[in-house]
Residue frames as qw, qx, qy, qz and C-alpha x, y, z in Angstrom:
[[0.000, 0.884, 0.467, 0.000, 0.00, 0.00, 0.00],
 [0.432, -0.731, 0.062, 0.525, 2.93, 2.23, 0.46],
 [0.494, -0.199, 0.609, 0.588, 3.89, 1.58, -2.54],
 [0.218, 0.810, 0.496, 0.226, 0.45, 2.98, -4.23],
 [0.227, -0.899, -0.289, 0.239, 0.49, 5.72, -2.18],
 [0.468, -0.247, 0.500, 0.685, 3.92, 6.58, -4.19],
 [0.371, 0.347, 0.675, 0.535, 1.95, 6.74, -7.25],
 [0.078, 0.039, 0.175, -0.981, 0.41, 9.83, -8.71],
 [0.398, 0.175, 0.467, -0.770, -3.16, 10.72, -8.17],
 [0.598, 0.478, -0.111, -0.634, -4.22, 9.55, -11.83],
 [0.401, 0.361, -0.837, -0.090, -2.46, 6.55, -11.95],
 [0.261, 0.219, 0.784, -0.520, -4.22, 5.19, -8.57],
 [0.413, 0.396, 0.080, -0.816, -7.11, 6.59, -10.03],
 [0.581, 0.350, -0.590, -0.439, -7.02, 4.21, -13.56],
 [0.285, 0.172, -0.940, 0.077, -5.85, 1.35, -11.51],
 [0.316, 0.039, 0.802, -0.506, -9.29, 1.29, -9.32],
 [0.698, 0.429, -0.089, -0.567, -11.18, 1.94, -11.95],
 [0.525, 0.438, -0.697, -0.218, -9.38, -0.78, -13.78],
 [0.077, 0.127, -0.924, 0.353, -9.57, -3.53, -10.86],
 [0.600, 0.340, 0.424, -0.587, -13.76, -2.71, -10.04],
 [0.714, 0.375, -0.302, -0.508, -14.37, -3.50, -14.21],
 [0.290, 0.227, -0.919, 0.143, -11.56, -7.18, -13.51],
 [0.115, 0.055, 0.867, -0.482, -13.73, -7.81, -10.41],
 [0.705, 0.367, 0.040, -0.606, -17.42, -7.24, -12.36],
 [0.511, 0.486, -0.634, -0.318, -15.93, -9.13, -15.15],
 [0.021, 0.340, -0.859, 0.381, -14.89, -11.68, -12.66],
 [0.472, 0.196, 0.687, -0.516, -18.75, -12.34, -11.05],
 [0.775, 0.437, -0.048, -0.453, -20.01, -12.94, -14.90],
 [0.603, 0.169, -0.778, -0.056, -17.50, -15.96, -16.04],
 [0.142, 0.126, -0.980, 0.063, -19.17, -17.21, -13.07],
 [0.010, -0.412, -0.909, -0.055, -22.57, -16.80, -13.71],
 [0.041, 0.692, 0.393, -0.604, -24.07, -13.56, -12.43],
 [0.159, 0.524, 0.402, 0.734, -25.36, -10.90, -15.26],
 [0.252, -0.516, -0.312, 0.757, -26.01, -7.88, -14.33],
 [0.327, 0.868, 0.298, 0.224, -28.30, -4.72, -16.36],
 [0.512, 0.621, 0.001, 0.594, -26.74, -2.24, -17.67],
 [0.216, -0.828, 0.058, -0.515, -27.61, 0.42, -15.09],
 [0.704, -0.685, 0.158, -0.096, -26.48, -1.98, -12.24],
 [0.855, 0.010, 0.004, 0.518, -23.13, -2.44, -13.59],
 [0.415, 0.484, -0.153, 0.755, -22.36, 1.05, -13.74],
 [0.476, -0.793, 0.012, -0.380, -23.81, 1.55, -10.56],
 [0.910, -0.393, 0.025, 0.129, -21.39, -1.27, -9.32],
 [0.554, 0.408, -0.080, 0.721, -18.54, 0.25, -10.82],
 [0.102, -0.858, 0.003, -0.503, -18.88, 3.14, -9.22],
 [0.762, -0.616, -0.018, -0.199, -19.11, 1.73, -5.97],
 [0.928, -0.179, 0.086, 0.314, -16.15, -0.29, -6.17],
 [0.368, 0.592, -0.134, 0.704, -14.05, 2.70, -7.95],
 [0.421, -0.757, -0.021, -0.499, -15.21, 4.46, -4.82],
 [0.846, -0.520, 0.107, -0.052, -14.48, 1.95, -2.30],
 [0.800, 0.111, 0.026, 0.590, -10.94, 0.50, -4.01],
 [0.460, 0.673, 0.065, 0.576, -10.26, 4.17, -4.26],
 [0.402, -0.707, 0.282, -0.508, -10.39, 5.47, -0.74],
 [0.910, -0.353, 0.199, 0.092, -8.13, 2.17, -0.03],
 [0.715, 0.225, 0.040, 0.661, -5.28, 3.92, -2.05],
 [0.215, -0.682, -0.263, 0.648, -5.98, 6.91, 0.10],
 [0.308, 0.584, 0.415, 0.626, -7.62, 9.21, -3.23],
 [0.141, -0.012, 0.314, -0.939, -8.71, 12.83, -2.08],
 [0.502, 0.613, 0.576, -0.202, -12.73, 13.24, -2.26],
 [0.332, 0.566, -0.234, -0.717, -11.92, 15.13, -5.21],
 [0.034, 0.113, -0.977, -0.176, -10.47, 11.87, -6.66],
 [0.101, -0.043, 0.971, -0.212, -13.37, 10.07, -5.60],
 [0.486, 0.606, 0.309, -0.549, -16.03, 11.96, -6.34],
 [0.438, 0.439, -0.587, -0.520, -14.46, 12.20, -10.16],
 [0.079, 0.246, -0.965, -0.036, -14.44, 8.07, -9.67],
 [0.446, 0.360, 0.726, -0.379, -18.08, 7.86, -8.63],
 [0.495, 0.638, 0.109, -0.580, -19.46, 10.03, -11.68],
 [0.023, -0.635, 0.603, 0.483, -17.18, 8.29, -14.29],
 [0.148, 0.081, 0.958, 0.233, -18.58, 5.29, -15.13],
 [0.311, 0.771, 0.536, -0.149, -22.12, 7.29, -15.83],
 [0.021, -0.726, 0.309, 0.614, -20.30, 9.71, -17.59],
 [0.178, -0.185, 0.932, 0.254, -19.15, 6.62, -19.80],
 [0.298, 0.416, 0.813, -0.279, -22.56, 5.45, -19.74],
 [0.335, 0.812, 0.246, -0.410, -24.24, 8.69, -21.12],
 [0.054, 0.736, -0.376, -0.560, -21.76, 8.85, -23.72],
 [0.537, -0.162, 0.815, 0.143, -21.65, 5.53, -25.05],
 [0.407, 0.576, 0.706, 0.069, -24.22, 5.66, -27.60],
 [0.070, 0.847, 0.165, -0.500, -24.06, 9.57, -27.91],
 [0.748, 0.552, 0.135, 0.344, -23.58, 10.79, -31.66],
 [0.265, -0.758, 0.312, 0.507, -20.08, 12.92, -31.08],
 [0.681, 0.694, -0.233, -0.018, -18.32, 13.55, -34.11],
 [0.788, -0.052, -0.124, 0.601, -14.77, 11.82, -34.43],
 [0.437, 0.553, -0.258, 0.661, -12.61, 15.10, -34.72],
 [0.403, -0.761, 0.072, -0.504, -14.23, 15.97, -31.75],
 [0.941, -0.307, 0.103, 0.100, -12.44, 12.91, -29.93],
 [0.803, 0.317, -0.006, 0.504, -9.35, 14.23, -31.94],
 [0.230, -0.785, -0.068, -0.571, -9.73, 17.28, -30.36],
 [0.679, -0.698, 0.116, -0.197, -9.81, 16.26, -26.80],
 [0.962, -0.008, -0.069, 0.263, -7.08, 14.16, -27.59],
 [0.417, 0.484, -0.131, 0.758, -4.34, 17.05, -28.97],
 [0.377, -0.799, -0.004, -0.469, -5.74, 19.04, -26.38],
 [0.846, -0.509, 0.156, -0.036, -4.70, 16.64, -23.54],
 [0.851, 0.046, 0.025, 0.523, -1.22, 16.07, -25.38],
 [0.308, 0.564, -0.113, 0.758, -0.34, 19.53, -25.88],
 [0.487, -0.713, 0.210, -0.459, -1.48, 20.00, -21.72],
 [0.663, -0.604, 0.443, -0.004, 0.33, 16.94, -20.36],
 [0.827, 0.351, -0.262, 0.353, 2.63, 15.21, -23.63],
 [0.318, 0.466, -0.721, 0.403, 5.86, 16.37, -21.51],
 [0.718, -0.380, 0.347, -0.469, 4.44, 15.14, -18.43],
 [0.960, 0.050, 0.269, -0.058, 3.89, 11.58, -19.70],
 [0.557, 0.716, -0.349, 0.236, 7.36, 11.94, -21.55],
 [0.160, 0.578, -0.634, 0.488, 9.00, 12.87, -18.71],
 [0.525, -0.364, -0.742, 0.204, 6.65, 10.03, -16.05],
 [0.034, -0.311, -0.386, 0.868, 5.79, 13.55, -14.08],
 [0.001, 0.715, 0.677, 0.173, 2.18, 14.35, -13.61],
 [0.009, -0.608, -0.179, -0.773, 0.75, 17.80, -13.61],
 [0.360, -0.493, -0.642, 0.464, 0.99, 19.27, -9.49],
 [0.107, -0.764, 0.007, -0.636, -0.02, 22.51, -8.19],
 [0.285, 0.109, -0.422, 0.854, 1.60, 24.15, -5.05],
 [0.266, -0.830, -0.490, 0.002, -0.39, 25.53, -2.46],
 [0.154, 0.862, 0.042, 0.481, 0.08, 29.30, -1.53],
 [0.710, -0.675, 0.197, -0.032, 1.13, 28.39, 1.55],
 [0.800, 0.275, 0.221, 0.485, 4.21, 26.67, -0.79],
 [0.418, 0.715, 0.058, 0.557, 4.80, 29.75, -2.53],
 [0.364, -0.883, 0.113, -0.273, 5.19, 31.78, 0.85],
 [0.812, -0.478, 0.283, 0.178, 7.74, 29.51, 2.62],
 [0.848, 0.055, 0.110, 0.516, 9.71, 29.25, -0.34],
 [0.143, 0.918, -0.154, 0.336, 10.24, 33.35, -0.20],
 [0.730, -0.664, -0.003, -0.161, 11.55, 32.04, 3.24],
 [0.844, -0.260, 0.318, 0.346, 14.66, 30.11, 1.56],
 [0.614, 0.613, -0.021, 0.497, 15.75, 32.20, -1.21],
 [0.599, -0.185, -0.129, 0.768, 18.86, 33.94, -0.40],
 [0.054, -0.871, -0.221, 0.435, 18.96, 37.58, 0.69],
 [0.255, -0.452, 0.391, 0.760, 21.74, 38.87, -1.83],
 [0.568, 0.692, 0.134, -0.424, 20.20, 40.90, -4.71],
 [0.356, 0.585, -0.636, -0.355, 20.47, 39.08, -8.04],
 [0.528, -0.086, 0.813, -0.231, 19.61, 36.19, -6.50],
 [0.383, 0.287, -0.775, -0.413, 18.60, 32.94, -9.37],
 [0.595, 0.007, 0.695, -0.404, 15.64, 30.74, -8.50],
 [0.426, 0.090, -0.711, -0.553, 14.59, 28.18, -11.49],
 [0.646, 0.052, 0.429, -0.630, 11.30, 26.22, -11.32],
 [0.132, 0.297, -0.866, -0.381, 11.96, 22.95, -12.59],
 [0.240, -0.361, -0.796, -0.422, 8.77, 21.66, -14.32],
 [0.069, -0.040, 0.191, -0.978, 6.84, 24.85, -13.72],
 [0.113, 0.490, 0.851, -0.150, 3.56, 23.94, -14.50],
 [0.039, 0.855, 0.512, 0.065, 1.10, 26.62, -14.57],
 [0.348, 0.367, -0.179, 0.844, 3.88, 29.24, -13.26],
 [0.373, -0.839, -0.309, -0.247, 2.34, 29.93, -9.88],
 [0.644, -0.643, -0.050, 0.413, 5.76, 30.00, -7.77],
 [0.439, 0.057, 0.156, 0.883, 7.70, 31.68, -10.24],
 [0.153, -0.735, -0.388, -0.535, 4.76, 34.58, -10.68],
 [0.532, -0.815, -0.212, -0.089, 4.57, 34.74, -6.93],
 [0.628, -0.484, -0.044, 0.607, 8.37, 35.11, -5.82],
 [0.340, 0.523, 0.234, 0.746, 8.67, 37.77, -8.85],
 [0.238, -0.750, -0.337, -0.517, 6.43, 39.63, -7.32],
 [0.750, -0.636, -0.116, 0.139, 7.68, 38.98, -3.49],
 [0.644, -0.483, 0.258, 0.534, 11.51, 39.82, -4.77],
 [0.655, 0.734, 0.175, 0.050, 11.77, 41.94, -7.64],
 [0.189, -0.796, 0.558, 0.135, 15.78, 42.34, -6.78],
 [0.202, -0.389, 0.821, 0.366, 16.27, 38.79, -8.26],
 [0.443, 0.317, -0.591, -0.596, 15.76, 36.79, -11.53],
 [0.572, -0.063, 0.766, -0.287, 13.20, 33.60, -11.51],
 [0.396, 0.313, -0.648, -0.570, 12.78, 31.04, -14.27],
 [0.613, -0.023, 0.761, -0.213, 10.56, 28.21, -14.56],
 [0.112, 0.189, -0.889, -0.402, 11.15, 25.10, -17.35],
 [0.723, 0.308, 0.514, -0.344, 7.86, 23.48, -18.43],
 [0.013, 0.226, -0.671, -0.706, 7.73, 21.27, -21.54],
 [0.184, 0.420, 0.887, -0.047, 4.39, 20.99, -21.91],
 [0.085, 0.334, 0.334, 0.877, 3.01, 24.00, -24.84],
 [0.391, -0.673, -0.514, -0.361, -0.72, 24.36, -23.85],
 [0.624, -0.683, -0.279, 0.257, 0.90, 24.60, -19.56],
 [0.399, -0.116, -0.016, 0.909, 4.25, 26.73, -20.66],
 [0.097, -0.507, -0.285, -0.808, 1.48, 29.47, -22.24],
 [0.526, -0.767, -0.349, -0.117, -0.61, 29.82, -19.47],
 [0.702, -0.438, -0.099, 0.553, 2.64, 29.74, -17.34],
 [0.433, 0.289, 0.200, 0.830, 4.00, 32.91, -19.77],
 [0.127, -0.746, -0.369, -0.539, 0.95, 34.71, -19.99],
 [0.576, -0.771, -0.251, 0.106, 0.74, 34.62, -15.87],
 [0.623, -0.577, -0.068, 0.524, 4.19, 35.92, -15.38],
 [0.515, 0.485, 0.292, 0.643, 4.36, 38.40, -18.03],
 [0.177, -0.916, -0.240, -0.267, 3.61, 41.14, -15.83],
 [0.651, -0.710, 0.212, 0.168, 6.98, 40.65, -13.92],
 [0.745, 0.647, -0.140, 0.081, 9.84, 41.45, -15.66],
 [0.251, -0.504, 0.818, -0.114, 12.41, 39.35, -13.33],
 [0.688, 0.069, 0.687, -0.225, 10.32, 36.36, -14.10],
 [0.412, 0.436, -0.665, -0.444, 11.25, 34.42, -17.60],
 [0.781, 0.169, 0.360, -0.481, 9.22, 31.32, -18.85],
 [0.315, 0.498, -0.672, -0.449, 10.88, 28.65, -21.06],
 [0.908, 0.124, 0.172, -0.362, 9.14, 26.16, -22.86],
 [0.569, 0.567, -0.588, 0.094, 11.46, 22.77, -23.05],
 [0.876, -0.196, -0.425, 0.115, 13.28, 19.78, -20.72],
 [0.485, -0.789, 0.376, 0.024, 14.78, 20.64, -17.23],
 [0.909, -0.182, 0.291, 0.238, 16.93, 18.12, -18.29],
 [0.513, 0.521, 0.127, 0.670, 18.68, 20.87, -20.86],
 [0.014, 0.938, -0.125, 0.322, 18.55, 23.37, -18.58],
 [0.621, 0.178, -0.511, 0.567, 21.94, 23.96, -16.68],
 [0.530, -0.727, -0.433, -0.050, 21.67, 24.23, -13.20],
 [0.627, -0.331, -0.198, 0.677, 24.87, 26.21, -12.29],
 [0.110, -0.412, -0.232, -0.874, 23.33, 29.56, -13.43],
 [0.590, -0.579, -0.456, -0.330, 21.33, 29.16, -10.09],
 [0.036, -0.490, 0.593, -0.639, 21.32, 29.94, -6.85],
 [0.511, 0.016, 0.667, -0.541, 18.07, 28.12, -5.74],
 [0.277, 0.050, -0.854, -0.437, 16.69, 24.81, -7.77],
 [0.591, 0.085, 0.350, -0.722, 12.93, 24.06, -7.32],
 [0.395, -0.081, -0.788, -0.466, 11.20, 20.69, -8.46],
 [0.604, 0.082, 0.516, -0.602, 7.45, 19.74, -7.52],
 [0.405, 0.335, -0.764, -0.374, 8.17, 16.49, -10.15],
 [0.872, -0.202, -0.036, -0.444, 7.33, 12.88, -9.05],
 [0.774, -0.520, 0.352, 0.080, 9.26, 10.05, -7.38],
 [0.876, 0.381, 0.280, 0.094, 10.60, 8.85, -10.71],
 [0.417, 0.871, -0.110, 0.234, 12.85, 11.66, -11.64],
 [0.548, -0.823, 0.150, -0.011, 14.74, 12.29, -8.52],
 [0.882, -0.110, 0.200, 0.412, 17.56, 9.84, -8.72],
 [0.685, 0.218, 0.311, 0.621, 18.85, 11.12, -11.66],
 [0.067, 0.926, 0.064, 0.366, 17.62, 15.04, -11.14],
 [0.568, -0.740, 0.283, 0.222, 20.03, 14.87, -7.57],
 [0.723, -0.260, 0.221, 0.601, 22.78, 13.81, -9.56],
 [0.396, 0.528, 0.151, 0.736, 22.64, 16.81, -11.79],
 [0.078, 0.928, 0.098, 0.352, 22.46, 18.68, -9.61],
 [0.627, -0.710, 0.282, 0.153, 25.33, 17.89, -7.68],
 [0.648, 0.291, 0.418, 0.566, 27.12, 17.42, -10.93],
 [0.188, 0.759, 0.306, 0.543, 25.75, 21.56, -11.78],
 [0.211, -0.895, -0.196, -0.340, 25.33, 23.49, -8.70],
 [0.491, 0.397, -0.507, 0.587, 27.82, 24.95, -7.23],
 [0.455, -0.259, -0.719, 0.457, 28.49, 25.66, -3.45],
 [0.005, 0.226, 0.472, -0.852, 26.13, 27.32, -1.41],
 [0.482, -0.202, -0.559, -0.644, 22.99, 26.54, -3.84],
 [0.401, 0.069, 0.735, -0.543, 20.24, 25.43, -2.53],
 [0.251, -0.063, -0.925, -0.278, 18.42, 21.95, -3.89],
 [0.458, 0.076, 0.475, -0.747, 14.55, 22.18, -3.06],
 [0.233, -0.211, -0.888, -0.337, 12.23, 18.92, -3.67],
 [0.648, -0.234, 0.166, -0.706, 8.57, 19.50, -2.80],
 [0.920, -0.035, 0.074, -0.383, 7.20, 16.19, -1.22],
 [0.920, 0.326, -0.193, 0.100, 9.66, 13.59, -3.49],
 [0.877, -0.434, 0.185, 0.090, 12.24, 12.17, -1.61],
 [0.257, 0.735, -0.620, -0.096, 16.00, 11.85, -2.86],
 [0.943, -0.213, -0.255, 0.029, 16.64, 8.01, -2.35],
 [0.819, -0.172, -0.139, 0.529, 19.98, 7.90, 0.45],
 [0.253, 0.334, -0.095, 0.903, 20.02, 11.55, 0.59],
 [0.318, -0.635, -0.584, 0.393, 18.83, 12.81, 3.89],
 [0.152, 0.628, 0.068, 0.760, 17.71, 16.76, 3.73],
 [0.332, 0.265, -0.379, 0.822, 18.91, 19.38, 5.89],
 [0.314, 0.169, 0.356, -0.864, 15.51, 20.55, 6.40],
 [0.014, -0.367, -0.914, -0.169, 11.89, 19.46, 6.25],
 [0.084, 0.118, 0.392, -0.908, 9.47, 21.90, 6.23],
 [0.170, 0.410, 0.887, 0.123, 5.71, 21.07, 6.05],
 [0.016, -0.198, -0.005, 0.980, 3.32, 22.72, 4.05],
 [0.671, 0.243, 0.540, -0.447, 0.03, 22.85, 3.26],
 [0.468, 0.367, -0.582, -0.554, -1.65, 20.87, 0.10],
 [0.840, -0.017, -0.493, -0.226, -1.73, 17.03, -0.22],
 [0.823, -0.557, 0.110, 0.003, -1.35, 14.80, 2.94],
 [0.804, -0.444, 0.142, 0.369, 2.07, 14.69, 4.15],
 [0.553, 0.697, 0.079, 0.449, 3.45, 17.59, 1.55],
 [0.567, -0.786, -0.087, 0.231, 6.54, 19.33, 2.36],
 [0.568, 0.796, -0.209, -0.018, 9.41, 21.16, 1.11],
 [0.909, -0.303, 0.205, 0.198, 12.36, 19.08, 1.30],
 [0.182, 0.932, -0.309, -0.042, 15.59, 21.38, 1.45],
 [0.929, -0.193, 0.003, 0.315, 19.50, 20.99, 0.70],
 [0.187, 0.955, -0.096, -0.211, 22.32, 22.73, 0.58],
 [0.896, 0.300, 0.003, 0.328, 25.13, 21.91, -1.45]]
């Protein structure tokens, strides 16, 4: 169960859904049949129930109750194809680097964005990148909180780097580039930021201890470093047990 609880919110998410349709599937090769309406009522249930046993939010869950009627009402419904081609680009050009890069799509709480004014260094000119920026809410907000130094945040996802531009266009310390943390060189920093997913880590710690030079500072929201113990823990609000997990190098 630890080991779900690792996973991100949308992966859990597929896999109850996927395990309630195995376990229906399951009670008909041995006899039982079930109408329509009470199989997608039993889905639900069991999305519902399997899903608050991989500890979902209720947001989660609620999305996990309505989904298999969702399904339902659509099933038959005349949609044009493009319109399915549509949703499709749509969803690649908002998470394709995501699923590229095995990092889902997080959002910081403000309470995040405040603490991390907390760790940037005091000397003007200070250098804060936001690796896989997302939406650009911490880089927007420390612009604004520190307009003595320069903040960048890397998103390769088109549809999330625009949004992320647009928001921080009003700050003109704050610079938006659309493309792979994994090209961007961390020794032009002073303060590295990732709010990525368990998957990256390994290999993001060793660049940066390969890039950043001494007296940086290495911030992971939540995601662990395997065998690297940080200096500081500081909890913050957002998902259960979120926290910003500091080093200095």
């Amino acid at each position: 169960m630890h080991l779900l609880r690792r996973l991100p919110p949308v992966l859990r998410a597929l896999l109850a859904q996927t395990l309630a349709f195995i376990l229906l599937l399951a009670f008909v090769r041995v006899g039982l049949r079930f109408p329509v309406m009470i199989w997608v009522l039993l889905q639900a249930v069991l999305a519902v129930f399997l899903s608050r046993g991989m500890h979902l939010s209720p947001r989660w869950v609620f999305m996990q109750a309505a989904l298999p009627f969702l399904v339902r009402a659509l099933w038959h419904a005349p949609i044009p194809a493009w319109v399915y081609l549509a949703l499709f680009l749509g969803l690649a050009l908002v998470f394709g680097g995501g699923l590229l890069s095995r990092v889902p799509l997080y959002h910081a709480s403000r309470d995040t964005w405040e603490k991390l004014e907390d760790l940037l260094q005091d000397q003007p000119g200070m250098r804060f990148v936001d690796l896989g920026c997302g939406f650009g809410g911490p880089v927007a907000h420390l612009a604004g909180a520190r307009p003595d130094g320069l903040f960048v945040g890397v998103e390769a996802s088109p549809i999330t780097w625009l949004v992320a531009w647009l928001r921080c266009l009003p700050h003109k310390n704050a610079h938006i580039r659309l493309g792979s943390l994994w090209r961007t060189d961390l020794a032009d920093f002073d303060v590295a930021y990732a709010f990525l997913s368990p998957v990256p880590m390994p290999a993001l710690w060793a660049k940066a201890h390969r890039e950043m030079k001494p007296g940086s500072r290495f911030i992971s929201h939540s995601f662990e470093v395997p065998d690297a113990t940080p200096h500081r823990a500081i909890p913050v609000e957002g998902r259960e047990g979120a926290r910003l997990l500091v080093w200095d190098m």
